[in-house]
Biopython code that builds the backbone (N, CA, C, O; Angstrom):
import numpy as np
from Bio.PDB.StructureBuilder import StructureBuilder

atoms = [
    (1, "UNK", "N", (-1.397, 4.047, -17.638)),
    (1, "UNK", "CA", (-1.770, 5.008, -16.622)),
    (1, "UNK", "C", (-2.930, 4.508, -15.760)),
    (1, "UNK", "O", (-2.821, 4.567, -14.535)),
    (2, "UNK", "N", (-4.246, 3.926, -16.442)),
    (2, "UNK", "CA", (-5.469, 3.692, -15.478)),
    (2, "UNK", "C", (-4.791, 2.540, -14.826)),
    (2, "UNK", "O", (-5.175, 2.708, -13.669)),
    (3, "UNK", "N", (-4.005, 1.435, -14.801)),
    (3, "UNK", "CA", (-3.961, 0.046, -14.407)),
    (3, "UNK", "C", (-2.775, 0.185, -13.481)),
    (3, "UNK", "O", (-2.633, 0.263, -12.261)),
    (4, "UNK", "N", (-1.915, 0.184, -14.619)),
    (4, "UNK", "CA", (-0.546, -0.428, -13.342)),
    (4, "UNK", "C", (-0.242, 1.264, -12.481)),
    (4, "UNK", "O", (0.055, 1.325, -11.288)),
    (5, "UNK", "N", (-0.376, 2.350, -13.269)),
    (5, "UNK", "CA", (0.265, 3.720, -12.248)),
    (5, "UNK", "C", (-1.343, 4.089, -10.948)),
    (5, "UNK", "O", (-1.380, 4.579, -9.820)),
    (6, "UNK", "N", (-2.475, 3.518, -11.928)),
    (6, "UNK", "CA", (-3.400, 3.308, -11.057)),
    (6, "UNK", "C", (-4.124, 4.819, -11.312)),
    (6, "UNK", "O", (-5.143, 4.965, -10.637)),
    (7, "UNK", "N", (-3.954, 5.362, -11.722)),
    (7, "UNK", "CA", (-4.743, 7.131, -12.561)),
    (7, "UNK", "C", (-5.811, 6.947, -12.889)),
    (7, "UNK", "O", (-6.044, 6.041, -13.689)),
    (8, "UNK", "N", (-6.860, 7.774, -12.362)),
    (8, "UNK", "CA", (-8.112, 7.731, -13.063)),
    (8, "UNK", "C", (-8.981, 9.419, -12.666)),
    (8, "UNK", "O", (-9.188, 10.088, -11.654)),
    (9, "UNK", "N", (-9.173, 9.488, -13.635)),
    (9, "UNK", "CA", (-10.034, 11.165, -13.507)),
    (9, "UNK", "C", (-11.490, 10.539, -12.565)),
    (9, "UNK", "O", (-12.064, 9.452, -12.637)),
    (10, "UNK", "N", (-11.722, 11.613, -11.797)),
    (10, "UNK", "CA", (-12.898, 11.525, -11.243)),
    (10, "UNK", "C", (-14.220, 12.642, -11.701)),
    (10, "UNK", "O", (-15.429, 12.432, -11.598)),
    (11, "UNK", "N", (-13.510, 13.887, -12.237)),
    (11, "UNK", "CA", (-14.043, 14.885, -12.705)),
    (11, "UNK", "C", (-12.919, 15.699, -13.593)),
    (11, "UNK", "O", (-11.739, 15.358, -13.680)),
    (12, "UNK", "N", (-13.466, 16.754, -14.186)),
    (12, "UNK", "CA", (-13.403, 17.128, -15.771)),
    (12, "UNK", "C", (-11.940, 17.536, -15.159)),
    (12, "UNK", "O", (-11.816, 17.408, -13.941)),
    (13, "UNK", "N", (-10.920, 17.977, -15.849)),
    (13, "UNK", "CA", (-9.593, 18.443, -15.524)),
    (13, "UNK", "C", (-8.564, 17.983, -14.661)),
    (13, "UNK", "O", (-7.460, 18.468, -14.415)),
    (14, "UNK", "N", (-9.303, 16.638, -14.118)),
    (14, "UNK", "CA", (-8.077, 16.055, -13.242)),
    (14, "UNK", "C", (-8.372, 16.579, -11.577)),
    (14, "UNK", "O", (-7.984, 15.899, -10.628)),
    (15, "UNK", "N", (-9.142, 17.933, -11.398)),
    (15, "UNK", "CA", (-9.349, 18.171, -10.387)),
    (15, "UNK", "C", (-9.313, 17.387, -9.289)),
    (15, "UNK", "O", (-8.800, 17.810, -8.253)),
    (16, "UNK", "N", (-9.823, 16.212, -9.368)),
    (16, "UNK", "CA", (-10.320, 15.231, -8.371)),
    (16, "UNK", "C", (-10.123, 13.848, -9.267)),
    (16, "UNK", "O", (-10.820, 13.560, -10.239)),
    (17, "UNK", "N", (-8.868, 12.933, -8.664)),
    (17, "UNK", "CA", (-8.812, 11.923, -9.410)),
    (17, "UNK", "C", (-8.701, 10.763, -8.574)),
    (17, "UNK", "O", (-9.089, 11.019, -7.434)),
    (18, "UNK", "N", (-8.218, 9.293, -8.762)),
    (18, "UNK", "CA", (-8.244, 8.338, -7.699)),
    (18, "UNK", "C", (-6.940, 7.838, -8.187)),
    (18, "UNK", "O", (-6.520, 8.052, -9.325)),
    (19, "UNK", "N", (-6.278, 7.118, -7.220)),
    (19, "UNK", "CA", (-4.903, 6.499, -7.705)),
    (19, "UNK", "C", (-5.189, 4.665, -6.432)),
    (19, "UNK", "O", (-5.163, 4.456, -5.219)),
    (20, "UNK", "N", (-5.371, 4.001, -7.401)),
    (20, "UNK", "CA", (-5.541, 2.836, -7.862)),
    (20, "UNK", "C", (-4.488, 2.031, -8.148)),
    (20, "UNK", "O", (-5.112, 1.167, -8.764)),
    (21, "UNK", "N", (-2.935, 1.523, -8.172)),
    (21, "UNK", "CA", (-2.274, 1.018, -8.817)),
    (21, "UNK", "C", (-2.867, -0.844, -8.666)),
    (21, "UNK", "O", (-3.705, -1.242, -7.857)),
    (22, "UNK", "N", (-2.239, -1.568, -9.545)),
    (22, "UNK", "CA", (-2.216, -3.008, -9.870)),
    (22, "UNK", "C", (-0.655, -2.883, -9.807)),
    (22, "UNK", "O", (0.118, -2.070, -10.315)),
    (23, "UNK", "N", (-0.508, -3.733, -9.180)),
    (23, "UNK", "CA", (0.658, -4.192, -8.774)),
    (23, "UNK", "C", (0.955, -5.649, -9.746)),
    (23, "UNK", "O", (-0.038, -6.279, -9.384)),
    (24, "UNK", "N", (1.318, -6.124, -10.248)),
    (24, "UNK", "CA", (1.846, -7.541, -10.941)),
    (24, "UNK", "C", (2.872, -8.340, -10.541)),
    (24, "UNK", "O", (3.878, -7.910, -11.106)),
    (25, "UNK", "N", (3.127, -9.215, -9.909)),
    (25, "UNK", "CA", (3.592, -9.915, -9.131)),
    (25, "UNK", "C", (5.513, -9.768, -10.106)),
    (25, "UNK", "O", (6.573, -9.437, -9.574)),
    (26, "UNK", "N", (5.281, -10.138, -11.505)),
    (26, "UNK", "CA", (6.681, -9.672, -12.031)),
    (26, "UNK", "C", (7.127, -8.267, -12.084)),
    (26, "UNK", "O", (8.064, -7.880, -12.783)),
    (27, "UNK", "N", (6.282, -7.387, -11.170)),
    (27, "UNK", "CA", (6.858, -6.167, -11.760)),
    (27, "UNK", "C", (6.991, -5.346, -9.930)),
    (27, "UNK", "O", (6.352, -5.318, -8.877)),
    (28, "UNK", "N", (8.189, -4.829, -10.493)),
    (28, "UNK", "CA", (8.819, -4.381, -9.141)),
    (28, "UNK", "C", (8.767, -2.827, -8.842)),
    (28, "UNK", "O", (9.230, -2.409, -7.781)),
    (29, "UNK", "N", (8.148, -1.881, -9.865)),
    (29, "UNK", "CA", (8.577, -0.206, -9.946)),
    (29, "UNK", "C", (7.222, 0.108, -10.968)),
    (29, "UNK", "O", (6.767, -0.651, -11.824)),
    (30, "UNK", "N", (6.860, 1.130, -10.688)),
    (30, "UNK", "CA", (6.338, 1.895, -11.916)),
    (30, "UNK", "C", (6.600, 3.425, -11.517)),
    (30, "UNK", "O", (6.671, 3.739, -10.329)),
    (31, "UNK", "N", (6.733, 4.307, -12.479)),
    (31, "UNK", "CA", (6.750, 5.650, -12.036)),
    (31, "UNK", "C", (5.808, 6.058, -13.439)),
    (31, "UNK", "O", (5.740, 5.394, -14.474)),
    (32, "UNK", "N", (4.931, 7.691, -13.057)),
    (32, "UNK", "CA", (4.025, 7.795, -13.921)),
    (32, "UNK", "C", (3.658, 9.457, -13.680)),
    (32, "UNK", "O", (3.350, 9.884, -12.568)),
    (33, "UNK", "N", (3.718, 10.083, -14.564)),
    (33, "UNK", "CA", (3.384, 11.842, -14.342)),
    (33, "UNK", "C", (2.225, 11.834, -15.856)),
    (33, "UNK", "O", (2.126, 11.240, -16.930)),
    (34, "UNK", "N", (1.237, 13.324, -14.771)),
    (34, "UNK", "CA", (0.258, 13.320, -15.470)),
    (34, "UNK", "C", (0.498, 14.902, -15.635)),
    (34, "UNK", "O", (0.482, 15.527, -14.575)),
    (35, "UNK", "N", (0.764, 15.791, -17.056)),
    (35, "UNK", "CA", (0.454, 17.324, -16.703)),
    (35, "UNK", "C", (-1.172, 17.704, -17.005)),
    (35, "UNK", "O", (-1.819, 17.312, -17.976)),
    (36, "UNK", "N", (-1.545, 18.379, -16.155)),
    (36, "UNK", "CA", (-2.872, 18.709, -15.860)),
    (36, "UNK", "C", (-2.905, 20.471, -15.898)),
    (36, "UNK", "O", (-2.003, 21.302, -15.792)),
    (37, "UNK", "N", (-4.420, 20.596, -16.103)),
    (37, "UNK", "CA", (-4.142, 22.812, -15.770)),
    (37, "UNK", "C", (-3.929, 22.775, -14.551)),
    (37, "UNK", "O", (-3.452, 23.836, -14.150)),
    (38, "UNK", "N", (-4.109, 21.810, -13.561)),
    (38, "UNK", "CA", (-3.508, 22.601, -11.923)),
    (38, "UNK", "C", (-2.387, 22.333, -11.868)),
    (38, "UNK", "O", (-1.816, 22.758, -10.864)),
    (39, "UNK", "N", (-1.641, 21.624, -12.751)),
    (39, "UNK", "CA", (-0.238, 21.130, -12.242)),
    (39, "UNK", "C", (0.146, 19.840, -12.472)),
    (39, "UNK", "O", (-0.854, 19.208, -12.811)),
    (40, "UNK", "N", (1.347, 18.984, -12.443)),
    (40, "UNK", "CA", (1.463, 17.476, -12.547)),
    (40, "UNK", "C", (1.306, 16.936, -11.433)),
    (40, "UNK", "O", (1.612, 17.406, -10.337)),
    (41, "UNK", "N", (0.693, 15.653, -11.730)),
    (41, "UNK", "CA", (0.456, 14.636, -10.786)),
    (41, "UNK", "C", (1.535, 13.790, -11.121)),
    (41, "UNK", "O", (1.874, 13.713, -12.302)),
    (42, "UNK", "N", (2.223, 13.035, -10.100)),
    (42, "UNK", "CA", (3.312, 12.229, -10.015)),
    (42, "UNK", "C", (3.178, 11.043, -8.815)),
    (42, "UNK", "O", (3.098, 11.140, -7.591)),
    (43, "UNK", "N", (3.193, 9.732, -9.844)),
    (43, "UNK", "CA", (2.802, 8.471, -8.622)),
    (43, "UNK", "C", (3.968, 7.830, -9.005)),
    (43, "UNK", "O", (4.468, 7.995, -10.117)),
    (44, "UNK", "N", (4.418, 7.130, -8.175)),
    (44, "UNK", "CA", (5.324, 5.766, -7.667)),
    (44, "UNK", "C", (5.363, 5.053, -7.231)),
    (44, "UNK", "O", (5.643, 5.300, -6.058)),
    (45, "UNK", "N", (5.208, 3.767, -7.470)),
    (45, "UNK", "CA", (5.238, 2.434, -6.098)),
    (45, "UNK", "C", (6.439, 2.048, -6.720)),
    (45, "UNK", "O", (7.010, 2.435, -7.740)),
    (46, "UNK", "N", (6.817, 0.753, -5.433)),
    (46, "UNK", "CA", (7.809, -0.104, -5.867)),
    (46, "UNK", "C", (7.660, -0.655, -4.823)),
    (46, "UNK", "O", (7.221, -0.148, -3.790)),
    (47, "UNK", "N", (8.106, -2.038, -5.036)),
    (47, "UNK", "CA", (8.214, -2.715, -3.754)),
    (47, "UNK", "C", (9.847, -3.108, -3.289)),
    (47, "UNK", "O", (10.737, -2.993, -4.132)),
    (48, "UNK", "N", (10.084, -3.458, -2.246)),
    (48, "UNK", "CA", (10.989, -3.677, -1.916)),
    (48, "UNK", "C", (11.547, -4.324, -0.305)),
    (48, "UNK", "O", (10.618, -3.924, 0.397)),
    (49, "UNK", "N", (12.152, -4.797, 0.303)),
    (49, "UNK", "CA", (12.313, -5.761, 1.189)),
    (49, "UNK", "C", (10.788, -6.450, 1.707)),
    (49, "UNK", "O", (10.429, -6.394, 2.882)),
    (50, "UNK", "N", (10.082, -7.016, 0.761)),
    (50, "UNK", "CA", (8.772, -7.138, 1.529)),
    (50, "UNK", "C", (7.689, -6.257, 1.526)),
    (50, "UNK", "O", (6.605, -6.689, 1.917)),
    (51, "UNK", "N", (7.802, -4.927, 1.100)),
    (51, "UNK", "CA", (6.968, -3.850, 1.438)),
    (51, "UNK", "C", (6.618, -3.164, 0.172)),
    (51, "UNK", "O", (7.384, -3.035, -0.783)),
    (52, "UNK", "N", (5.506, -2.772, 0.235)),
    (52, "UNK", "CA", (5.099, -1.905, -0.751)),
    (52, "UNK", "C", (5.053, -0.082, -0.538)),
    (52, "UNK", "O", (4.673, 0.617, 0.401)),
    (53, "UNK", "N", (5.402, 0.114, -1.355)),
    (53, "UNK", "CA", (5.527, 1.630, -1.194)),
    (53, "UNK", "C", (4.911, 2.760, -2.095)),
    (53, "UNK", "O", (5.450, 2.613, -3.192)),
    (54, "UNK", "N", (4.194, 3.628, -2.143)),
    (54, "UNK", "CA", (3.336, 4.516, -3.025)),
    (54, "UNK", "C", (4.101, 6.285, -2.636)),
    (54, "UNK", "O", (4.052, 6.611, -1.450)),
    (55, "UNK", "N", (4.493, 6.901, -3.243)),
    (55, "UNK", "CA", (5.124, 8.098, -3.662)),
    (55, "UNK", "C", (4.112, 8.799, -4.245)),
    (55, "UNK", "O", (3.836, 8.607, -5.429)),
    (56, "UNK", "N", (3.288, 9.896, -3.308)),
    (56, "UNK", "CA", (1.920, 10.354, -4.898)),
    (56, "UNK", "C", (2.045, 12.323, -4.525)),
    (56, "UNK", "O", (1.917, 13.096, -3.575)),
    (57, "UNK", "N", (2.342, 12.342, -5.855)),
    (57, "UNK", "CA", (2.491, 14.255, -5.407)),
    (57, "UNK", "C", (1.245, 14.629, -5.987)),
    (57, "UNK", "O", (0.948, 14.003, -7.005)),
    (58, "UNK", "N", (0.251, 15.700, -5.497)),
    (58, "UNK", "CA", (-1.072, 15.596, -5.575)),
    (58, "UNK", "C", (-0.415, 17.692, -5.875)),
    (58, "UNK", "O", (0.301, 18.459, -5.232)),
    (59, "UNK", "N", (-1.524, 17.821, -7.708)),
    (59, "UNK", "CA", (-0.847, 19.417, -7.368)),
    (59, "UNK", "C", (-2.191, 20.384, -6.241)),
    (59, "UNK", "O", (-3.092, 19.839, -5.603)),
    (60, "UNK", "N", (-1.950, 21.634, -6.301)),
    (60, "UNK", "CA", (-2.428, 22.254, -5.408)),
    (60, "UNK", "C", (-3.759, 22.457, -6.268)),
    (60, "UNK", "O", (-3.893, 22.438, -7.491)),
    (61, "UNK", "N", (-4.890, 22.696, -5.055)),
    (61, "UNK", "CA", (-6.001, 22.828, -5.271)),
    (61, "UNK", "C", (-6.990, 21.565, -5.790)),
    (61, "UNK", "O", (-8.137, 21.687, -6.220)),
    (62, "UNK", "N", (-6.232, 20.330, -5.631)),
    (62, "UNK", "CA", (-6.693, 19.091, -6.213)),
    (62, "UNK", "C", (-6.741, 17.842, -5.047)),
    (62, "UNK", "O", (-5.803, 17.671, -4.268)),
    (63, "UNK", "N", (-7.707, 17.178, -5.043)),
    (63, "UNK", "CA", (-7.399, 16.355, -4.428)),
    (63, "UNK", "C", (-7.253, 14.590, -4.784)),
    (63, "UNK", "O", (-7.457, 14.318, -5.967)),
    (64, "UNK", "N", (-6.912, 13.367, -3.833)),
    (64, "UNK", "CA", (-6.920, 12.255, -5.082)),
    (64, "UNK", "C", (-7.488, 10.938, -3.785)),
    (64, "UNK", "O", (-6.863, 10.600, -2.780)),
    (65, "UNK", "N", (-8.254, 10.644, -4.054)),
    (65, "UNK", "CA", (-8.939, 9.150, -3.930)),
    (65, "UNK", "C", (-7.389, 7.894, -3.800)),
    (65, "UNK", "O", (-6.591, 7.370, -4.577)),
    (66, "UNK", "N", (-7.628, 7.902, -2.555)),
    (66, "UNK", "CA", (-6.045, 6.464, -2.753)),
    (66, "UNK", "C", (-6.607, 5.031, -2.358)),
    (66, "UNK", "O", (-7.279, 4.614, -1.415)),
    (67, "UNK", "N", (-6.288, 4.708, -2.995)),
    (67, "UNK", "CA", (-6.625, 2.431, -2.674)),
    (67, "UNK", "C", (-5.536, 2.004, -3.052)),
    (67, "UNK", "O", (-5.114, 1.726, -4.174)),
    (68, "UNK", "N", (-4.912, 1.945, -1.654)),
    (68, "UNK", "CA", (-3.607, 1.629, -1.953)),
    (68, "UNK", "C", (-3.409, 0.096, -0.758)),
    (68, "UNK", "O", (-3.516, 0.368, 0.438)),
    (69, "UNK", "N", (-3.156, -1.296, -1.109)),
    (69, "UNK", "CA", (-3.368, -2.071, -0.015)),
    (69, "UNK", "C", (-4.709, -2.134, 0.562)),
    (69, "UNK", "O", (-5.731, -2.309, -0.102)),
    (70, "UNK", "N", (-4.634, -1.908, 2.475)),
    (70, "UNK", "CA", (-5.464, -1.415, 3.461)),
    (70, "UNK", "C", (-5.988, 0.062, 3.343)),
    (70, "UNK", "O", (-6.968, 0.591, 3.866)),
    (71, "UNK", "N", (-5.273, 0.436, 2.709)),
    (71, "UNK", "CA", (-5.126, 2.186, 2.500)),
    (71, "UNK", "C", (-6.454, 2.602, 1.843)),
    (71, "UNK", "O", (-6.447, 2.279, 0.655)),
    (72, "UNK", "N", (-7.595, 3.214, 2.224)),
    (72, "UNK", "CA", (-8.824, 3.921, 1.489)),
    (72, "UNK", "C", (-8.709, 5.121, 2.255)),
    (72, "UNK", "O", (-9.057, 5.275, 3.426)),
    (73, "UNK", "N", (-8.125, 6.056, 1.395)),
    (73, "UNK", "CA", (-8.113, 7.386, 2.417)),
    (73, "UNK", "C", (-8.238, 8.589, 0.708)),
    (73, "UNK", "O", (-8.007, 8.420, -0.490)),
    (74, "UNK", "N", (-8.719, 9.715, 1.562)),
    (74, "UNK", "CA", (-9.088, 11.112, 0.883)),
    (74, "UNK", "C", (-7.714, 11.986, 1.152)),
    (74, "UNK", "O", (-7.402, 12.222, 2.319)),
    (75, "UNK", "N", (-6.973, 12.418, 0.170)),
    (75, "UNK", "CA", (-6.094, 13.333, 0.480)),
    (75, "UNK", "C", (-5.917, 14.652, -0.507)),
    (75, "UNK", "O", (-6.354, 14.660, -1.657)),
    (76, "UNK", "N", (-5.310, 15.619, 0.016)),
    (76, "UNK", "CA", (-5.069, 17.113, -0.446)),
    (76, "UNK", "C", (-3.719, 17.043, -1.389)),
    (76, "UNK", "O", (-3.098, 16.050, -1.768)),
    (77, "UNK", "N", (-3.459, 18.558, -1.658)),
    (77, "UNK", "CA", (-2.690, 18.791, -2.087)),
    (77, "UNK", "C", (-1.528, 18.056, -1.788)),
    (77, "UNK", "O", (-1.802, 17.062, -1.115)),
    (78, "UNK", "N", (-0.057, 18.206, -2.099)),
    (78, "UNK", "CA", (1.040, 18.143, -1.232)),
    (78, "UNK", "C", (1.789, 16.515, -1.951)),
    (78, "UNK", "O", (1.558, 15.784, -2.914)),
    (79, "UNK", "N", (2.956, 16.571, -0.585)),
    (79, "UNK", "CA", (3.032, 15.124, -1.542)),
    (79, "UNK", "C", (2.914, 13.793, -0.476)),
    (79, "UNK", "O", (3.838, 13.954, 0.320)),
    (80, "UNK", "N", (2.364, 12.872, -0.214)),
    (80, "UNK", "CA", (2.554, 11.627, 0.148)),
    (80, "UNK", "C", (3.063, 10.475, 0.268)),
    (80, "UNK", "O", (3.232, 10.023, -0.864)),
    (81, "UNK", "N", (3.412, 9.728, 1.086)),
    (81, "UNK", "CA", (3.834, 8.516, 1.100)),
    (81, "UNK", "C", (3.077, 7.567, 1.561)),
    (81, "UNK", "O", (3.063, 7.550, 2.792)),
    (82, "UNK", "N", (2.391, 6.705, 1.021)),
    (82, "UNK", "CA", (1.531, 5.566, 1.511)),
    (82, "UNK", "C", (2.511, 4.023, 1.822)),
    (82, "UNK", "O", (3.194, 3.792, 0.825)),
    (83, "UNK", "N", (2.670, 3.219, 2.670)),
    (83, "UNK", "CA", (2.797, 2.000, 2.894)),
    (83, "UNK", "C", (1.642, 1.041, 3.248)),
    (83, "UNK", "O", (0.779, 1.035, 4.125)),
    (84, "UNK", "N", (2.136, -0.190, 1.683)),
    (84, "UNK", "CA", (1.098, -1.536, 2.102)),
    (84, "UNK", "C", (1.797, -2.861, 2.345)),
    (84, "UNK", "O", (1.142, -3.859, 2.644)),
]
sb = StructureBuilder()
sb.init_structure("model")
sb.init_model(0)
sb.init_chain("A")
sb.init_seg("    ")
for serial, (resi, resn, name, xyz) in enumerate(atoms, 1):
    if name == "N":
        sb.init_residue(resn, " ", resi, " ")
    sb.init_atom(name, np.array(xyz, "f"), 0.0, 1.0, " ", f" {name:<3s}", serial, name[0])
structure = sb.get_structure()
């Protein structure tokens, strides 16, 4: 969860977490769900023709820290798609 799905609590309950993945040059997919009291968190990358791709469902009332690539951004609830 902390490394390759990239999960990390920032504060007590998941409220506020960061998503971080490591990517490994042999590895092509990870998928990764977290149940939390606000709800599950659900990340995905994979790469594919060249591209990297991040899938992150963030539950409500929470928000998540992304370093994804170029990508340093603050996001809400809802669900996302990041490209690196």
């Amino acid at each position: 969860y902390a490394y390759i799905a990239g999960l990390r609590p920032l504060s007590d309950g998941w409220r506020s977490f960061c998503i971080a993945p490591q990517m490994p040059d042999q590895l092509q997919s990870c998928q990764a769900s977290l149940d939390t009291v606000y709800g599950k968190i659900c990340v995905r990358w994979f790469k594919r023709y060249g591209r990297k791709v991040l899938h992150l469902d963030v539950p409500f009332g929470c928000n998540a820290e992304v370093h994804f690539g170029e990508v340093k951004e603050r996001v809400g609830s809802g669900f996302h798609v990041f490209y690196g």
